[in-house]
C-alpha positions in Angstrom: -10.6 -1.3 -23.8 -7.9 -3.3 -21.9 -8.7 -6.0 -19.7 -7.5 -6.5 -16.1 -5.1 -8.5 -16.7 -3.2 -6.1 -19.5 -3.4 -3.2 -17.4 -2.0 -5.4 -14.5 1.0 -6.4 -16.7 1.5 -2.6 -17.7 1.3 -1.6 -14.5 3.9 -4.1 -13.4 6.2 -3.4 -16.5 6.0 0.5 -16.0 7.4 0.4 -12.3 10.0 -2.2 -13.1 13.2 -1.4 -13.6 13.2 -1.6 -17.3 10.3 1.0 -17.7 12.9 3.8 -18.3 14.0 1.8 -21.9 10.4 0.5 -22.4 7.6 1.5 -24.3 4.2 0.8 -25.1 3.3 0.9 -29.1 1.1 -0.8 -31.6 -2.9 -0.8 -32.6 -3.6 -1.4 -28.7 -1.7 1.6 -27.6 -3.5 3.5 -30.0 -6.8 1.9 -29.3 -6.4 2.1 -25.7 -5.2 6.2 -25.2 -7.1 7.5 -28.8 -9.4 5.6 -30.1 -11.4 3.5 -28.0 -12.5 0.8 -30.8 -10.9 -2.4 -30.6 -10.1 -5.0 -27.6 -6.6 -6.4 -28.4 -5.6 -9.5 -27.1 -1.9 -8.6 -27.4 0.3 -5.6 -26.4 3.3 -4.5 -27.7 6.1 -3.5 -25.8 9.2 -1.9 -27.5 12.2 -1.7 -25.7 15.0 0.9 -26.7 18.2 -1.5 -24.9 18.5 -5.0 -24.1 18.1 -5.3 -20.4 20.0 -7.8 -18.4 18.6 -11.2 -18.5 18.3 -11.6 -15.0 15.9 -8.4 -15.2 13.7 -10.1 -17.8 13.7 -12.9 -15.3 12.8 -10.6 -12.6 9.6 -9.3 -14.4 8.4 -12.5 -16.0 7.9 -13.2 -12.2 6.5 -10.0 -10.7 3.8 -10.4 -13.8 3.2 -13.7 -13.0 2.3 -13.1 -9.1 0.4 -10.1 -9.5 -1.6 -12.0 -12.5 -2.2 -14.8 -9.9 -3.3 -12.5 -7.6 -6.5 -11.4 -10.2 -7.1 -14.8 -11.6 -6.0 -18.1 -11.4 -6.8 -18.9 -15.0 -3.6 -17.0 -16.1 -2.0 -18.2 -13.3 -1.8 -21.6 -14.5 -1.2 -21.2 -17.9 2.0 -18.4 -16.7 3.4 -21.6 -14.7 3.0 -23.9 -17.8 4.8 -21.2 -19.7 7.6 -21.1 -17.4 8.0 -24.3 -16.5 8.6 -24.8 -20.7 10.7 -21.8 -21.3 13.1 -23.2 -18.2 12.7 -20.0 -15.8 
């Protein structure tokens, strides 16, 4: 029961280049692939390494363009997130 939007920023984390060390857990994951009950507004991603920063970086971007490119509610709230976190 995932929206768009979370299965656009799955999509985008799992063919980065931190999807080998990633992985997707939690009530959603669960939800999503067994039980089919709940919508989540979160999802939880576990990541087995720290990747570099500049990788993070890297991401935060790609999931904020392909966001943008399915609604520019998220859109604007990704740049207002940015634009406080300093990226």
């Amino acid at each position: 029961m995932l929206t768009k939007e979370q299965k656009t920023i799955l999509e985008t984390i799992f063919s980065s280049k931190i999807a080998g060390i990633a992985s997707w857990g939690s009530g959603t994951a669960l939800s999503e692939n067994y039980l089919g009950h709940r919508k989540s507004e979160d999802i939880d991603i576990i990541l087995s390494d720290l990747p570099p920063t500049i990788e993070l970086t890297i991401l935060a971007e790609k999931i904020g363009k392909a966001l943008a490119e399915i609604s520019d509610f998220f859109q604007r709230g990704f740049n207002g997130f940015m634009k406080k976190s300093g990226l």
